[in-house]
N, C-alpha and C positions, 0 to 999 in steps of 0.2 A: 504494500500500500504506500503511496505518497504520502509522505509528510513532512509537514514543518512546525518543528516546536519553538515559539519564542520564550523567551527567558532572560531574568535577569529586573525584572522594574521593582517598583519597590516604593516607599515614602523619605521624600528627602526634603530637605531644605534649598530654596531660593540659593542658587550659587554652591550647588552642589554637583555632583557626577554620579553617573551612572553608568555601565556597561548592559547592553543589551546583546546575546544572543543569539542565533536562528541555530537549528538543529535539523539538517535536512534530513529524510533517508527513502529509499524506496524508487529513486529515479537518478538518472548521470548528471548529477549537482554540477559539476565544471559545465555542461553545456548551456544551462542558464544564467541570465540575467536574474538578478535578485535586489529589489527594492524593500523600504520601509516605509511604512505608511500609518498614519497614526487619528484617532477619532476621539478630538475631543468631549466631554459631555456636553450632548444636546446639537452636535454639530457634524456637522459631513465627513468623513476618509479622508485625509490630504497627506499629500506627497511629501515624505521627508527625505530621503534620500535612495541613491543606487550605486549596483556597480556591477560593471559588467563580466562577462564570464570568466576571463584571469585576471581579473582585477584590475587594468590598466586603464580603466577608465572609471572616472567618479562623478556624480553629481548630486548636488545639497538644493535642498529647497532656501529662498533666499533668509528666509527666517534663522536656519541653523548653521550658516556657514560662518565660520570665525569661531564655532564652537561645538563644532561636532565633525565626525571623522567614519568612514564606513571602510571598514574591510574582511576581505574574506579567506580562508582557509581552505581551497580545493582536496587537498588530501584529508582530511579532515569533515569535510562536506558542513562546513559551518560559515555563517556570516556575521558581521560585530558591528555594533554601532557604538559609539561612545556619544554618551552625549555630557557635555560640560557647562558651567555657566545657567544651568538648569534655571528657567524663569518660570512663574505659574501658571502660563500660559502654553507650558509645557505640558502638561497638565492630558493625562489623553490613557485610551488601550492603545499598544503598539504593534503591529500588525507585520509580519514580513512574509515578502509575495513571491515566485521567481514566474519569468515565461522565456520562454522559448518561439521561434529559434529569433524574434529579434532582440537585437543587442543593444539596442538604443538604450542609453541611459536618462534622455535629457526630456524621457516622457512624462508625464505625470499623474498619466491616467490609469488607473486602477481599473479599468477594463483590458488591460495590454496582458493583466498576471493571471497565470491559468491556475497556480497554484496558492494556495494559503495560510499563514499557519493561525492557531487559535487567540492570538493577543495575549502582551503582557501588561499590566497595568501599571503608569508610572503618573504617581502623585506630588505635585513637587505644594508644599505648603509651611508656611510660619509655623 
């Protein structure tokens, strides 16, 4: 079976960090694209970040760049986000997607990912 576990959110304070996650297994991880996607309460799926199949190419939604970072582990069949500088507007379930076979990273739309994994939940508050 396909799947993807995210992991890693948690309760943290304003100007805090975080490591998130993905756990793929079940299909040839190197061959996809894998993004994060995150939904805050009461609000839509939006684009946090990608990276494409060996990694050499990245891209941040404009919100998280200067403070976050995505990379991934092919032999390992895992993907990471860091997120740093954490604001409460961070505040979201975090969601990471892969598709195949395009490689685009610089999309942002969450109908491109065929696959999903279950959210992790990251609460950033005082």
């Amino acid at each position: 079976d396909v799947q993807l576990q995210a992991s890693g959110g948690g309760l943290v304070q304003p100007g805090g960090s975080l490591r998130l996650s993905c756990a793929a297994s079940g299909f040839t991880f190197s061959r996809y694209t894998v993004g994060w996607f995150r939904q805050p309460p009461g609000k839509d799926r939006e684009f946090v970040a990608a990276i494409s199949r060996k990694g050499g190419a990245t891209h941040l939604a404009d919100s998280m760049k200067g403070r976050s970072t995505i990379s991934r582990d092919n032999a390992g069949n895992a993907v990471y986000l860091h997120l740093n500088g954490l604001k409460l507007e961070d505040t979201g379930v975090y969601y990471c997607a892969a598709k195949y076979p395009n490689n685009d990273v610089s999309s942002a739309l969450p109908s491109g990912y065929a696959f999903w994994g279950q959210g992790t939940l990251v609460t950033v508050s005082k």
